[in-house]
Phi, psi and omega in degrees: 000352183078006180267151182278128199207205185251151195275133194293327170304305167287335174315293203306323189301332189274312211251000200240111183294318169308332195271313176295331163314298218299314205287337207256263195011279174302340166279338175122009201263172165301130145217131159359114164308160191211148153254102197254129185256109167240138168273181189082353181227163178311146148279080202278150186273067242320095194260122200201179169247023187275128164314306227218121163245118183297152146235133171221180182282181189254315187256037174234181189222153176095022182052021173283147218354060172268138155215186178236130183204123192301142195293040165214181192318291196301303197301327157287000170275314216304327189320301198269358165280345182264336154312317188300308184342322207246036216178077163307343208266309217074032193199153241202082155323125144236070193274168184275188209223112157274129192299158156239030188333301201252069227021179238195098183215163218207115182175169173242157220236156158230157197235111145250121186065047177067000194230131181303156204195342154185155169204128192239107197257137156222152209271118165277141198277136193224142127289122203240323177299335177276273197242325171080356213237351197240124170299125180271323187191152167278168129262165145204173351303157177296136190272004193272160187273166206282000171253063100284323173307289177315272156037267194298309211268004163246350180274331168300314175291312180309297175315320182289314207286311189312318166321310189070032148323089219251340178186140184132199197266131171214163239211102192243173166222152168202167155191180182240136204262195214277355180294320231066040196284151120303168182178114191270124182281281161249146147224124177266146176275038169205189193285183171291144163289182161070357148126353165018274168359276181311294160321328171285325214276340156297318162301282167262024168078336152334112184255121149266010175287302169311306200292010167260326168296304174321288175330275182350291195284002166079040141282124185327128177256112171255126188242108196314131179279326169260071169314123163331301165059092170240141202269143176198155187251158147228134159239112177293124171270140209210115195292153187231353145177166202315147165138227201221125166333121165265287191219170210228103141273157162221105165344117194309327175308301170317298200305330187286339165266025190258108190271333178180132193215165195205126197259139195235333170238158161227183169346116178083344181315154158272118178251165180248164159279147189327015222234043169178173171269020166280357173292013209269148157253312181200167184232132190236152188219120186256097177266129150262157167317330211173121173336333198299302165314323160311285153358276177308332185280298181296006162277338202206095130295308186280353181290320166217042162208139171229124179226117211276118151244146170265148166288156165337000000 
C-alpha cells in the first residue's frame, strides 16, 4: 500500500516483553530480574528473597493475564497457566516487583527520523482497593521535577535509536524505585490506550492522530513546540467486582469537568473486576482548572465516582 512503517525487528523488540527485557540489558540498562517460563522446555524456578513476584505473558497487551503472586512453586505455576492463556508465544515473563516510591509516569511519545521528537508524561492513577497492577487513569502534566523528566526522555531515545526504531508513535512506562533507580517498564510502538491521544491533544495542542496518519502516508509531521500543558486526565471507570451494572454515579463537580466519555457497558451489562482492560466500563476525559484541582481528584477519586453492581 506504500505507507511508511517499521522494521518487523524493531517492532519485535519493543513489543515482545521478552526481546525488551533482553534489549535494556544488553545496553546496560535497570531492568527487572527475570525469569522465562517457556513449554516444553526446563525450567529453574526464581531463586531470590522477593516476596510477591509479577508473572505476565511475554506478548500480550492490556495488563492481560498479569498477576501478583506470592514467591513460591505453587503460586508461581497457578501464575503462569493463567499467563498462558494471554500469550500466542507460550512463553511466560517472572519478574521481580519494582517499587514506584519516587514515580510512576506514562505518556506517549513521537519518532521522527530514528530521534524522539516529543514525549508528553503524566502520573498513573492505580486502584490499590484491587491490585495495585492496572492503570486505572493518567494526569498530566507529570508533577515529577524536569532532570527527572529529562532522564525518562534521553534514556527513552537511547532505546528507539538502539532499536533502530525510525519513525510513529509510542506508548511509554516508567518509574523510579525507592533508590531513585529509572526503569523503562514498556515502550509500544503506537499510540496510548483509553483515548491517550485525545487526552494529550487537550493538554497541549499536540494532535498525535494526525501526526501518525501523516507519517504513515508519507506526510510533513508538524509537532507544536510551545505546548499548553493544561492540566487533564483520563480515567476508566471501573466495577472492584463482578456482576451486572446497575448505575454510574458521578459527582455534579467531576461532570462539569468532564470534555468526553464513551461508554463501553451499560445498565444491566455484565461487568468484571478491574484487573485488566476488558474491566473498562466507560473512559472519561478531564479538563481541570488549575493543577490543584487534578490533586483533589486524584487524591478523591471514590469521592466522585461510584459504581454500584448487582449480584448475579
Amino acid at each position: 500500500m506504500g505507507l511508511k512503517s517499521n522494521s518487523v525487528s524493531s517492532v519485535l523488540k519493543l513489543t515482545d516483553k521478552v526481546q525488551f527485557r533482553k534489549t535494556l540489558y544488553d545496553m546496560g540498562l535497570n531492568t527487572p530480574n527475570v525469569w522465562i517460563y517457556e513449554k516444553r522446555t526446563s525450567f529453574k524456578y526464581p531463586e531470590t528473597l522477593e516476596k510477591k513476584m509479577i508473572v505476565k505473558p511475554s506478548d500480550s497487551t492490556g495488563t492481560k493475564g498479569v498477576a501478583l503472586v506470592e514467591n513460591n512453586k505453587e503460586q508461581i505455576d497457578i501464575g503462569i497457566e493463567y499467563a498462558l492463556n494471554f500469550s500466542p508465544s507460550k512463553r511466560v515473563l517472572i519478574e521481580e516487583v519494582i517499587d514506584n516510591s519516587q514515580g510512576d509516569v506514562h505518556g506517549d511519545g513521537f519518532i521522527i527520523d530514528g530521534k524522539l521528537s516529543f514525549l508528553y508524561l503524566g502520573e498513573h492513577l492505580y486502584d490499590l482497593k484491587i491490585n495495585g497492577l492496572n492503570p486505572a487513569g493518567t494526569t498530566w502534566p507529570s508533577i515529577l521535577p524536569s532532570d527527572k523528566l529529562e532522564l525518562v526522555e534521553e534514556t527513552v531515545n537511547k532505546i528507539i535509536e538502539y532499536v533502530a526504531f525510525e519513525s510513529g508513535s509510542i506508548n511509554v512506562e516508567a518509574r523510579f524505585n525507592s533508590n531513585n533507580d529509572l526503569f523503562i517498564m514498556e515502550i509500544g510502538p503506537r499510540n496510548g490506550g483509553y483515548f491517550v491521544p485525545l487526552a494529550i491533544k487537550y493538554s497541549t495542542g499536540v494532535d498525535l492522530v494526525e501526526a501518525t496518519l501523516n507519517q504513515i502516508t508519507h506526510e510533513e509531521v508538524y509537532i507544536v513546540e510551545n505546548k499548553k500543558n493544561l492540566p487533564v486526565a483520563y480515567y476508566a471507570i471501573h466495577a472492584r467486582a463482578c456482576g451486572r451494572l446497575n448505575e454510574v454515579l458521578i459527582s455534579d463537580w467531576l461532570n462539569e469537568r468532564i470534555i468526553q466519555r464513551e461508554n463501553i457497558k451499560n445498565n444491566g451489562d455484565k461487568v468484571e473486576t478491574f484487573i485488566n482492560s476488558s474491566g473498562v466500563i466507560a473512559v472519561i476525559l478531564v479538563l481541570f482548572k488549575n493543577n490543584e484541582e487534578m490533586k483533589v481528584f486524584s487524591n478523591e477519586i471514590d469521592e466522585h465516582i461510584k459504581v454500584i453492581v448487582n449480584d448475579f
